[in-house]
C-alpha positions in Angstrom: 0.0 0.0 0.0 1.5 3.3 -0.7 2.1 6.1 1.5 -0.6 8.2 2.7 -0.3 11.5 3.7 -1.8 12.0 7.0 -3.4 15.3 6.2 -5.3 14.7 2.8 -8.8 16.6 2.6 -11.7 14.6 2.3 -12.4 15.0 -1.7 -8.8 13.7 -1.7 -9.9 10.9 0.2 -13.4 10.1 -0.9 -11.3 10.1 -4.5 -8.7 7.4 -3.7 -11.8 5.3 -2.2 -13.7 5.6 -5.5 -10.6 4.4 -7.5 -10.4 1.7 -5.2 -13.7 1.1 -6.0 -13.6 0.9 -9.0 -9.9 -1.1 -9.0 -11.8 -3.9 -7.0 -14.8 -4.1 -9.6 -12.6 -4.7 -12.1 -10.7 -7.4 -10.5 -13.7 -9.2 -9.3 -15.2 -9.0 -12.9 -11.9 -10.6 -14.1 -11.7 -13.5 -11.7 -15.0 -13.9 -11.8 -14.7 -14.4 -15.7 -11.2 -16.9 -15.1 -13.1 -18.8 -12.8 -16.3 -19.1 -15.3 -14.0 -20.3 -17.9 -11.6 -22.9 -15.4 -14.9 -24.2 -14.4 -17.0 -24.7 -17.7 -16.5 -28.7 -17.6 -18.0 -28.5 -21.4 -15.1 -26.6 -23.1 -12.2 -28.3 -21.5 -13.9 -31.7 -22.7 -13.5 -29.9 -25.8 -9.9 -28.7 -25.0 -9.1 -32.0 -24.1 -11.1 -34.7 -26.2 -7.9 -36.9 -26.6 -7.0 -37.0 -23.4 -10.0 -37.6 -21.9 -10.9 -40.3 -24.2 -7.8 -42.3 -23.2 -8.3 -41.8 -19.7 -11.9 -43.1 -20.0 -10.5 -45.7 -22.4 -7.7 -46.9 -19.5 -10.2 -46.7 -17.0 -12.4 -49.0 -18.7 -10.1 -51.4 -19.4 -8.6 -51.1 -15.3 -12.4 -51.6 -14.3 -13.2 -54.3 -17.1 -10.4 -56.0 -15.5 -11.1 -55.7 -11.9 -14.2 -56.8 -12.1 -13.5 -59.8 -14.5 -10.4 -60.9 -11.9 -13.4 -60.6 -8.8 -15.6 -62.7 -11.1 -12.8 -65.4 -11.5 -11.9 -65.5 -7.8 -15.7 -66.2 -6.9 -15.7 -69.0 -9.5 -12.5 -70.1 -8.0 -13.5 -70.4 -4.5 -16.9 -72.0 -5.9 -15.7 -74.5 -7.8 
């Protein structure tokens, strides 16, 4: 924060609040449109396509698996 003189008058005052003001709005307009766009699931699907079809493609295959070794352990202990 910079330096303040102790003895500003009050317009001198009431301006640096405004610009404050209006310093703030502006950076809660711009995270607010960062975290819109970090959030929006949709697009970075889009951004991503090929990485997220080989994670669901691994995952499938990890699952597939798992539950396919489960199934043969039952039969095992079955039979």
């Amino acid at each position: 924060m910079a330096d303040l003189p102790a003895n500003r008058t009050p317009d001198q005052i009431r301006s640096s609040i405004e610009a404050t003001r209006q310093d703030l709005t502006f950076s809660v307009n711009d995270l607010r449109s960062k975290v819109n766009e970090l959030t929006n699931w949709r697009r970075q699907l889009v951004d991503n396509r090929d990485a997220a079809l080989a994670t669901a493609a691994v995952a499938g295959f990890v699952l597939g698996g798992g539950i396919a070794a489960t199934v043969s352990l039952f039969r095992r202990r079955r039979g």
